[in-house]
C-alpha positions in Angstrom: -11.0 0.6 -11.5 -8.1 3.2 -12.7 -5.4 4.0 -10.9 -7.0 7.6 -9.6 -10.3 6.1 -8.2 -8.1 3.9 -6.6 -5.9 6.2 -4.8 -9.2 8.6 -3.9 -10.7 5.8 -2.6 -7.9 4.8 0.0 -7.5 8.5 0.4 -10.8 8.6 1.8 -10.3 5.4 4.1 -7.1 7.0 5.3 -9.0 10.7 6.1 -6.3 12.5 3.8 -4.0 12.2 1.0 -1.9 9.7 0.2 1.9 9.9 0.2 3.2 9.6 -3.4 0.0 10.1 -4.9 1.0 12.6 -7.4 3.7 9.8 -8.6 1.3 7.4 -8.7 -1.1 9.4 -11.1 2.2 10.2 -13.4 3.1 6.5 -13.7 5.9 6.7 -11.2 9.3 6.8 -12.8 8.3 6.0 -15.8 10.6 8.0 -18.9 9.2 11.6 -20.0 9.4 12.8 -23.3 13.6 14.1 -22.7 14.3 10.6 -22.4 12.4 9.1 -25.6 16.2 9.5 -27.3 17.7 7.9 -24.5 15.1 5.4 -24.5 15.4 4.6 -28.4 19.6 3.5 -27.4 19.5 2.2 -24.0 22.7 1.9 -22.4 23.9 -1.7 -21.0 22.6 -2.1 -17.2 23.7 -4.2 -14.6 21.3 -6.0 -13.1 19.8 -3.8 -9.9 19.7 -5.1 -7.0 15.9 -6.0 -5.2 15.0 -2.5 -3.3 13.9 -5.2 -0.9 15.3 -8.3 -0.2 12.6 -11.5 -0.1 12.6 -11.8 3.9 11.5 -7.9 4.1 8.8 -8.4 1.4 7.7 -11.7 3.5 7.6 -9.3 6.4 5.4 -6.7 4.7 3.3 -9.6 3.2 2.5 -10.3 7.2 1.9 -6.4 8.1 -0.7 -6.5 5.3 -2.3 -9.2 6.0 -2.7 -8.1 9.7 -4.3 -4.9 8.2 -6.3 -7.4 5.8 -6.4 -10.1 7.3 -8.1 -13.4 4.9 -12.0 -13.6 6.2 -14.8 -14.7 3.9 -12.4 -12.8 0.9 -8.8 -13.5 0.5 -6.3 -11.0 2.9 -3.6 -9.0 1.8 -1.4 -11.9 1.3 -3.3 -13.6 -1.2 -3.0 -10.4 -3.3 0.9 -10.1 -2.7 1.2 -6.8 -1.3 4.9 -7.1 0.1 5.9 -7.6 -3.9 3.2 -4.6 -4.4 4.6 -2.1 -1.8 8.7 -2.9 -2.7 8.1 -2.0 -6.3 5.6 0.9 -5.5 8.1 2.3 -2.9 11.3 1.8 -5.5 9.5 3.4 -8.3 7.4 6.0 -6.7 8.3 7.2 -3.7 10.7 10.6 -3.3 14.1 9.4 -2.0 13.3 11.3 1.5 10.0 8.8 1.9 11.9 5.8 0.7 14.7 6.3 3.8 11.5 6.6 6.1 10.0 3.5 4.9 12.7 1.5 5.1 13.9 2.9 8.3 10.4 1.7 9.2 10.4 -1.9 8.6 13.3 -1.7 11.3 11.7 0.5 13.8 8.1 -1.7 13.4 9.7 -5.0 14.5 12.2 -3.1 17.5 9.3 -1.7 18.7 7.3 -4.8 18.6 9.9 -6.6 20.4 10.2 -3.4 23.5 6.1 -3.8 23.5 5.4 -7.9 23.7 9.3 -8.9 24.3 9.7 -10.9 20.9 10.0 -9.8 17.2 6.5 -9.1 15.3 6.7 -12.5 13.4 7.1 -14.4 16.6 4.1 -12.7 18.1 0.2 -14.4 17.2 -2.2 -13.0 15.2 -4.0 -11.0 18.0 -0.7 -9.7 19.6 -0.1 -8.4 16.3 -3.2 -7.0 15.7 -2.9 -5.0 19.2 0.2 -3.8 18.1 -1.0 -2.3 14.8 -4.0 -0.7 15.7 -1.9 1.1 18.6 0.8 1.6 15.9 -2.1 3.0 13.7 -3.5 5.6 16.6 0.3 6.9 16.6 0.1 7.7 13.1 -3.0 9.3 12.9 -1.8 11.5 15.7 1.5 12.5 14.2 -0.3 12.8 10.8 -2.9 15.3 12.2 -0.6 17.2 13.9 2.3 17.5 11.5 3.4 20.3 10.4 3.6 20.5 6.0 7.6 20.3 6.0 7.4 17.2 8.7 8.4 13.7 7.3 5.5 11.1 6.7 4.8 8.2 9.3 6.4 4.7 8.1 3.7 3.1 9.1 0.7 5.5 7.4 2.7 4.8 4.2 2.9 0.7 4.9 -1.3 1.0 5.8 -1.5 2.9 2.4 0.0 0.6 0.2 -1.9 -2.2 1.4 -5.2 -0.6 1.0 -4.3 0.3 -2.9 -2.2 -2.9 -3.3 -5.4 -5.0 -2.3 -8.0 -3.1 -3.6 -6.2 -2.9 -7.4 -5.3 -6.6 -7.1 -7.3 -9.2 -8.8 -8.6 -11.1 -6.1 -9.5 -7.5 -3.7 -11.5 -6.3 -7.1 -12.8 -9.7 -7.9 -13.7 -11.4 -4.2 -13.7 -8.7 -2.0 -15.6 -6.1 -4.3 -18.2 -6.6 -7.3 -16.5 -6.8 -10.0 -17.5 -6.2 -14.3 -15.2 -6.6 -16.7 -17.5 -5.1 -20.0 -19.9 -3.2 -18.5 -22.4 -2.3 -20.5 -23.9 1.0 -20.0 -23.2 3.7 -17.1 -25.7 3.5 -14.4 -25.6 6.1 -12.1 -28.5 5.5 -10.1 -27.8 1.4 -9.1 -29.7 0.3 -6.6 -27.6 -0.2 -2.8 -28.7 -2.2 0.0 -26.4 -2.0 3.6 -23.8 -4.6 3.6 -23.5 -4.9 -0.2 -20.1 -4.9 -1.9 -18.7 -1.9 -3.5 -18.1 -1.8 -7.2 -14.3 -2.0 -7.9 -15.5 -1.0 -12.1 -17.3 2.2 -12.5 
């Protein structure tokens, strides 16, 4: 599955588009063609620092994997998504949409902590869940009702990545979608019964 039939699909689970999306389809931050001559001499770098640090990518691998949680198929967790949304976020995100995410990780666990009186990793699996899908209403009420110059919603951005981060990941294409690595031939007319797995190869 390519990158844009990935994005269209989440696209479609989320009801709209999806924040970055036009990064995504450009290869993020990858160099353009005014910085081949750069590219040819690269200056010496230091080495960055993480855009996240390994306790908030732990944290965002337990937001995913309340979103996804592991059932029959691996969750989010098993496909790394934390790792998934710090490098997506660094590399493809508008500097305005990086402040909001980051601002979110904060906001997510204060909130969590006014709502069931401990932090979001303290709280079980079902108090967690709760907590999203409230979280989740919230967004899909600001979203609808934004205005085009209003910031995204944190946590539609977090709900995104995890979707795409899953769903392009080897064991979301492989377990929790049918999966063929040489198709064939195109067959546009494959037969579908209810409950079967989508195709993640088209």
């Amino acid at each position: 599955m390519n990158r844009r039939d990935a994005l269209a699909r989440v696209a479609i689970i989320m009801g709209g588009t999806v924040i970055g999306a036009d990064f995504f389809l450009s290869s993020c931050s990858s160099p353009g063609k005014k910085d081949e001559k750069a590219a040819a001499n690269p200056p010496v770098v230091k080495k960055e620092k993480p855009f996240l640090n390994a306790n908030q990518v732990s944290f965002l691998d337990e937001v995913g994997e309340t979103i996804l949680p592991a059932t029959q198929t691996p969750g989010a967790k098993a496909a790394q998504v934390g790792s998934f949304m710090a490098v997506m976020v660094r590399d493809c995100y508008a500097p305005a949409d990086q402040k909001i995410f980051l601002n979110g990780l904060t906001r997510l666990d204060q909130d969590c902590q006014k709502k069931n009186g401990k932090s979001f990793l303290a709280c079980d699996p079902a108090q967690r869940t709760a907590f999203l899908t409230a979280l989740d209403a919230e967004q899909k009420a600001f979203t609808q009702n934004k205005q085009k110059d209003d910031p995204a919603h944190y946590f539609r951005m977090m709900k995104e990545l995890t979707l795409l981060g899953f769903f392009t990941s080897e064991v979301g294409a492989t377990k929790a979608l049918r999966y063929l690595p040489v198709p064939g031939r195109y067959d546009g007319n494959v037969p579908y019964k209810k409950g079967d797995k989508a195709w993640a190869t088209s």
